[in-house]
C-alpha positions in Angstrom: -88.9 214.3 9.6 -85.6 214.9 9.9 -83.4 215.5 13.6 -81.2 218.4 13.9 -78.2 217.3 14.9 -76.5 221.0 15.2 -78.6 222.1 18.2 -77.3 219.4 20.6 -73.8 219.4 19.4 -74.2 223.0 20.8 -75.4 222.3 24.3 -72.4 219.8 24.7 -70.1 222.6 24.0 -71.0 225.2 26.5 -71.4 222.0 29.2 -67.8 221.6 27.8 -67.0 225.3 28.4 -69.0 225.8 31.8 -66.8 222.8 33.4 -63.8 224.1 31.6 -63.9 227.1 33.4 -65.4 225.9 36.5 -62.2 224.0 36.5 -59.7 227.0 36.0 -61.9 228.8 39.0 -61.3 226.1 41.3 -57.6 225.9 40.5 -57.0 229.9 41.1 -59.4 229.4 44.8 -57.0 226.9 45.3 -53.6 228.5 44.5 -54.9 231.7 46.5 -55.8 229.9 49.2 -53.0 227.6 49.2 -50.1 230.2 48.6 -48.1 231.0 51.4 -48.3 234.8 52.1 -45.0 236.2 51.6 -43.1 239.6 51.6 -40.2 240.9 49.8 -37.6 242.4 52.0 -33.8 243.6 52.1 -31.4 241.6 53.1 -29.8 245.0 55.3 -32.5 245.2 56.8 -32.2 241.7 58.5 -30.3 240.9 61.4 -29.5 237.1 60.8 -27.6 235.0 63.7 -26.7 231.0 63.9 -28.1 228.6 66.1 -25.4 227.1 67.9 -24.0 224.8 70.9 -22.5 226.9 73.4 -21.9 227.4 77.5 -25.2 228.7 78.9 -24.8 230.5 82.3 -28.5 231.4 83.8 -27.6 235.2 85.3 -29.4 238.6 85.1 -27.8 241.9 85.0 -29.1 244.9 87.1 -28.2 248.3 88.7 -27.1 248.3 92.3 -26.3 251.5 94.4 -23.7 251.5 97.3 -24.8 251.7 100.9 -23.0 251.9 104.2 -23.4 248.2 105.8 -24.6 249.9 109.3 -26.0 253.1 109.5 -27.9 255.5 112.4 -30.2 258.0 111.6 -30.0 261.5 113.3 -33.5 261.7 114.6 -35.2 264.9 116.6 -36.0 264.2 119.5 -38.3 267.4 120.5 -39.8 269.3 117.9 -39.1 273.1 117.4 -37.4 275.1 114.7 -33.6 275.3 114.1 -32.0 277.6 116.0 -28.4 276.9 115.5 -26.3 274.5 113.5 -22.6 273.4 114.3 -21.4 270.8 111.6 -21.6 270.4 107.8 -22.8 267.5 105.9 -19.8 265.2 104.8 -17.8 265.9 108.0 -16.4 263.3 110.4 -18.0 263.2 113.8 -17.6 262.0 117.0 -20.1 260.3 119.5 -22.0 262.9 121.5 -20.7 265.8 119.0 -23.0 268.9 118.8 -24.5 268.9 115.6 -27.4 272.0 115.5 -29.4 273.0 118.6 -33.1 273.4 118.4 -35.3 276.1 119.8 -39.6 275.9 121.6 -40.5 278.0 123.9 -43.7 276.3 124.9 -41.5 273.4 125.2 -39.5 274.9 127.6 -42.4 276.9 129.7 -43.9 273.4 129.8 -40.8 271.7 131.6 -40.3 274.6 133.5 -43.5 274.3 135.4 -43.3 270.7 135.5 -39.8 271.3 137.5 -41.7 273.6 139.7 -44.4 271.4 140.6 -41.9 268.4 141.2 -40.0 270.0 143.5 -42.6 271.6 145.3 -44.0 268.2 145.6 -40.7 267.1 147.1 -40.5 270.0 149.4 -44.0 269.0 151.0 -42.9 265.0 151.5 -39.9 266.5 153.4 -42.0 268.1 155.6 -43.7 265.8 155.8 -41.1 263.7 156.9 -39.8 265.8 159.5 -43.2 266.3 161.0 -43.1 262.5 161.4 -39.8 263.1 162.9 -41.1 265.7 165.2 -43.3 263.5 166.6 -41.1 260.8 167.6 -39.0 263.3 169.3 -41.9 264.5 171.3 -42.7 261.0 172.4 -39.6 260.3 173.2 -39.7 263.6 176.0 -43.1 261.7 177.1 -41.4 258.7 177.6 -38.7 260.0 179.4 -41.2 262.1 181.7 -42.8 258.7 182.5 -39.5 257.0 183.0 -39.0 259.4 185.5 -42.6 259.2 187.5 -42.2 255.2 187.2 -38.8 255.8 189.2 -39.6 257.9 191.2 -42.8 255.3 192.4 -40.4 252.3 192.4 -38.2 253.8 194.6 -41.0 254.5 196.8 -42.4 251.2 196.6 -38.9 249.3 197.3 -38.3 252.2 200.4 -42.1 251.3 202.1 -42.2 247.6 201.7 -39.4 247.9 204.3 -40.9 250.3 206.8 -43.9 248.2 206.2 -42.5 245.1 207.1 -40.9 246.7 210.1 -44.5 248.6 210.9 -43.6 251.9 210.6 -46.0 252.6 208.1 -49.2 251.6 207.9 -51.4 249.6 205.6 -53.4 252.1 204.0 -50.1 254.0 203.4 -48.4 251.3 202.1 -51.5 249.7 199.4 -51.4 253.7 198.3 -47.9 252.9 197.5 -48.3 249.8 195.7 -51.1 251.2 193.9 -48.9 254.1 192.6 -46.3 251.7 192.0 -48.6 249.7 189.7 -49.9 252.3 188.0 -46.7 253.9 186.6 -45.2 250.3 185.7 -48.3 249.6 183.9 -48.7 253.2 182.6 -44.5 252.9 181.2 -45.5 249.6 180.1 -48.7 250.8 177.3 -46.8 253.7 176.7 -43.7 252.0 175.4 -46.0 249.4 173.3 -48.0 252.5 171.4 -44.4 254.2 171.0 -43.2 251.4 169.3 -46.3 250.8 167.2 -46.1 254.8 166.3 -42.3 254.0 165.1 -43.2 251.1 163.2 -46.1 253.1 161.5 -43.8 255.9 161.0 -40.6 254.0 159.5 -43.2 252.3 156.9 -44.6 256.1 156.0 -40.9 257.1 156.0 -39.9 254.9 153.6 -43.2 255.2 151.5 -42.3 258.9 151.2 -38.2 258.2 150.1 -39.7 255.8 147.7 -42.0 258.8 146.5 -39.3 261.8 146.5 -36.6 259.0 144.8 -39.8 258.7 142.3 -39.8 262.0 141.6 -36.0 263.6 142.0 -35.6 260.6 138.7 -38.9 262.5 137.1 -36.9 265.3 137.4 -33.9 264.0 136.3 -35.7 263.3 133.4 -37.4 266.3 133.1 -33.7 268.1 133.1 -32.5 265.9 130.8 -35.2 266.4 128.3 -34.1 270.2 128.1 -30.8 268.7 127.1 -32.7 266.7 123.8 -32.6 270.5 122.1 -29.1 269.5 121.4 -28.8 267.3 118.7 -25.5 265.4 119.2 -23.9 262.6 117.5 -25.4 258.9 118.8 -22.5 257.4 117.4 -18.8 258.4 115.3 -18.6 258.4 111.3 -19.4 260.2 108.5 -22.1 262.7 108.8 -24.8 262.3 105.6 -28.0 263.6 104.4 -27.8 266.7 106.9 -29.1 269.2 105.7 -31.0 270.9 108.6 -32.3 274.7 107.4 -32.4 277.2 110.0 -35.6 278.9 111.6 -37.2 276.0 109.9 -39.3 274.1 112.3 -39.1 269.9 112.4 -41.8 267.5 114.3 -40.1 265.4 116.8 -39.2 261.7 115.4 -38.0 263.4 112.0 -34.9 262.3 110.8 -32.6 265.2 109.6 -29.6 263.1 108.8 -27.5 259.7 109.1 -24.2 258.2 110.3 -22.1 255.9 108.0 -20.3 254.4 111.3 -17.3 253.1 108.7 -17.8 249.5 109.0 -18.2 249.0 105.4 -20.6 248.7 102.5 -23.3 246.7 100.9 -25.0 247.2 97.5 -28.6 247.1 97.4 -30.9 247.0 94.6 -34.5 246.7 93.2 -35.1 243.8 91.0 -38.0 242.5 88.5 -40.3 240.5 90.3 -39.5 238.1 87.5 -36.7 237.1 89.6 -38.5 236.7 92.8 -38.4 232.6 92.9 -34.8 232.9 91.5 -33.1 234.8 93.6 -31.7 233.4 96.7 -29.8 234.3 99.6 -25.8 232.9 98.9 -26.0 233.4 95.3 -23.1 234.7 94.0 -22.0 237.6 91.5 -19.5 239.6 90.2 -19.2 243.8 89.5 -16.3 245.5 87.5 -14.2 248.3 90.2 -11.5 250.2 88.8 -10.8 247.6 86.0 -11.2 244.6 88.6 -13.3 242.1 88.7 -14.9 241.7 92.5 -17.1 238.8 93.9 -20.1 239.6 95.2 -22.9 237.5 97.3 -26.9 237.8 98.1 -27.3 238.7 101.8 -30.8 239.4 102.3 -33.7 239.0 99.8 -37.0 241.3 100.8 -40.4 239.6 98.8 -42.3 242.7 99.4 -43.3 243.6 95.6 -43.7 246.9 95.3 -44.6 248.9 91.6 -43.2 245.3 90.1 -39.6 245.1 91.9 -38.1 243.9 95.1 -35.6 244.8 97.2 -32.3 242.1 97.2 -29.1 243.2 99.4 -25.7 242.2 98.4 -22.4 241.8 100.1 -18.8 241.8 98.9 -17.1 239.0 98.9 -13.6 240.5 98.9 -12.2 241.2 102.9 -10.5 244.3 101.4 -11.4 248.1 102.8 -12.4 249.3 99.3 -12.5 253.1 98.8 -16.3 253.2 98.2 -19.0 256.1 98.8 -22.4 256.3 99.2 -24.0 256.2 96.3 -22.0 255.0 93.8 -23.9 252.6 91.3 -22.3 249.2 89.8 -23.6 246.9 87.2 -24.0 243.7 89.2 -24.3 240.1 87.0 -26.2 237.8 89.4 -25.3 234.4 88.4 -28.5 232.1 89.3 -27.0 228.9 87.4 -24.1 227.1 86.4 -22.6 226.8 83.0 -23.7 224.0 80.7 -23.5 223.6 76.9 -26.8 223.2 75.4 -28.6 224.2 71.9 -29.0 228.3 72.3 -30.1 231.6 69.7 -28.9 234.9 70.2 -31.5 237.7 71.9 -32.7 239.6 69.7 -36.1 241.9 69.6 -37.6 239.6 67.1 -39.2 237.7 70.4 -41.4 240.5 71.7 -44.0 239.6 68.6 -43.4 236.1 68.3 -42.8 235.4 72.9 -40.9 232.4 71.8 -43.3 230.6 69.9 -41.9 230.5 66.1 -39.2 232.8 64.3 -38.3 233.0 60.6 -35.4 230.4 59.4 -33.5 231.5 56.8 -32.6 229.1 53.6 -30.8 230.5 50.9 -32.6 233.4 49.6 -35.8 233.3 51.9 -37.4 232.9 55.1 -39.7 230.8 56.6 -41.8 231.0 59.7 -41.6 227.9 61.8 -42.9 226.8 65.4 -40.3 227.0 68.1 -40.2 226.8 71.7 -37.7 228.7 73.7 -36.8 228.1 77.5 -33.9 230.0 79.6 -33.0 233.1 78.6 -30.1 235.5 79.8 -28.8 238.7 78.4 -27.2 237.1 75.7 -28.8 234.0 74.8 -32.6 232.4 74.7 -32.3 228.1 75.4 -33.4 226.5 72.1 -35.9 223.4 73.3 -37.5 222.5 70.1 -38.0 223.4 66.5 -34.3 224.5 65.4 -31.0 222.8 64.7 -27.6 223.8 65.6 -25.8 225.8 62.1 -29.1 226.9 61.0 -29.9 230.9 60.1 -32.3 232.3 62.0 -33.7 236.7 61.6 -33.2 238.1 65.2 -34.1 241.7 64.3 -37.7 243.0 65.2 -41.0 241.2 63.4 -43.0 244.1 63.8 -44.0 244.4 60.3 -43.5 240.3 59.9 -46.6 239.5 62.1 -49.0 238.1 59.8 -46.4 236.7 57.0 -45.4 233.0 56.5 -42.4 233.8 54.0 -39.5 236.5 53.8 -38.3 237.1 50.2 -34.5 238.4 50.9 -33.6 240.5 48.2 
């Protein structure tokens, strides 16, 4: 019997089909997965810049607002509501001026019966005192009494021992006499010992009780002078600012209700992005534009306290001058935290908040393509270039927001 040679020439050709298309399958995966994914978009909407090699200066730029360089707070000193006031804000003062006058009348009821009971307390160590006084006196009178007796039995002594030696007397008389004698001297003698013991007792309670009335006439010194911290007077001369004291209005003692700008000129001072924290420095030096001049200005006093992301940095001008400045006033300060040196640099643009210096679109000819970068410094104006880009080529600046995914621009 005969083979049919039709039915296998048939299952060659759909092997040869099947691998055929197996092949054009392959090639499509392939070119899908293989093609770069691009986008077509205007060339207006592009913002395209060179690389180049220029001066780099490391600085930051931020808002700084005038302050007096020493200033002193206007502070109550006792509580109570306002009862009058005698300047307005923004006026020139003197030290000790009357400013406003405050007004509590338990305040007052209170030192006035702590004046009452200091000097009633004074009033009884004075009598005190002169009772002590009193008593020194009336020893004194004893002593002269027994001055007198112990005369009075000398003299009789010294008169007998001479009629005794002569024998006009006689023995019993005359041992009377000496006994007499004896008595008074020895009599004068303890009673001049305990008087000078009472003095010495009396001298040390003297002096213990001027030591306690000198104690208290300062209490009350005090005392009077605290009725005098109602008045709110200027601690030192200068411009009078932030007074604003409202009248009936009460205020806790230790508020402050104004300050003093004693003219001795100005700093700037200013909150900055922690960023900056390691960077900034005091001695670093800046510059601000003032009525069309350019002024220097230096870092004073840095304050590392972070708080809601900034810091504090104070700042001092440079310039001897007695610049018409105010309080308040805000400049634009550049901080210069480097100096200049040429290296490879790109423009800023917003193109780096998607890409945060890792790649950016290079432009060649009529498209763009995505390439790895790495960026270093950056200023205001520039971002350092450290690897991936050459100086003269185009690179997009302008935001990638709709570019995150895409690998090639197609600029039409």
């Amino acid at each position: 019997m005969d083979k049919v040679i039709l039915r296998k020439n048939k299952k060659i050709k759909h092997l040869s089909i099947g691998f055929f298309v197996f092949l054009i399958l392959g090639a499509v995966v392939y070119a899908s997965v293989s093609k770069k994914r691009s986008l077509n978009v205007k060339a207006d909407e592009l913002l395209v810049k060179k690389v180049t090699q220029d001066f780099f200066e490391d600085f930051i730029v931020f808002q700084a607002k005038v302050e007096p360089l020493k200033i002193m707070l206007v502070n109550i000193v006792e509580g109570g509501s306002v009862k009058e006031i005698f300047v307005e804000n923004g006026a020139m003062v003197t030290k000790g001026q009357s400013l406003a006058r405050m007004y509590n009348p338990n305040t007052e009821l209170n030192y006035l019966t702590q004046e009452t009971a200091i000097i009633e307390q004074i009033n009884n160590l004075n009598i005190g005192k002169l009772n002590i006084r009193n008593q020194e006196l009336n020893l004194a009178k004893d002593l002269v009494l027994i001055e007198h007796d112990y005369n009075d039995a000398k003299r009789l002594f010294d008169m007998n021992i001479r009629l005794y030696e002569k024998g006009i007397i006689s023995r019993n008389e005359w041992n009377s006499t000496k006994e007499s004698f004896r008595f008074q001297e020895e009599r004068r003698s303890n009673i001049k010992f305990s008087i000078n013991k009472e003095k010495q007792t009396n001298q040390l309670q003297i002096s213990q009780i001027n030591r306690s009335i000198e104690t208290m006439e300062k209490s009350l010194d005090i005392l009077r002078n605290n009725k005098e911290n109602f008045l709110i007077t200027a601690p030192v001369s200068g411009r009078l600012t932030s007074f604003e004291p409202v009248l009936g209005k009460t205020y806790q003692a230790g508020e402050s209700i104004g300050k003093i700008d004693s003219r001795q000129g100005y700093k700037l001072v200013a909150l900055v992005d922690e960023f900056y924290l390691e960077k900034i420095r005091e001695g670093l030096k800046g510059q601000i534009e003032y009525k069309g001049r350019i002024l220097g200005v230096s870092v004073i006093k840095v304050i590392p306290e972070v708080k809601s992301g900034r810091f504090q940095v104070e700042l001092f001008f440079d310039s001897k001058e007695n610049l018409a400045l105010q309080d308040g006033l805000s400049f634009g300060v550049k901080l210069i935290l480097s100096e200049k040196n040429k290296i490879l640099v790109i423009p800023k643009g917003s193109f780096n908040q998607e890409a945060l210096g890792k790649w950016i679109f290079v432009v060649k000819g009529n498209k763009a393509e995505r390439r790895t970068i790495k960026l270093g410094r950056e200023n205001p104006v520039y971002y350092e270039v450290l690897e991936g880009l050459k100086q003269g080529e185009k690179v997009i600046t302008s935001s990638y927001v709709d570019y995150k995914e895409v690998e090639e621009l197609n600029i039409e």
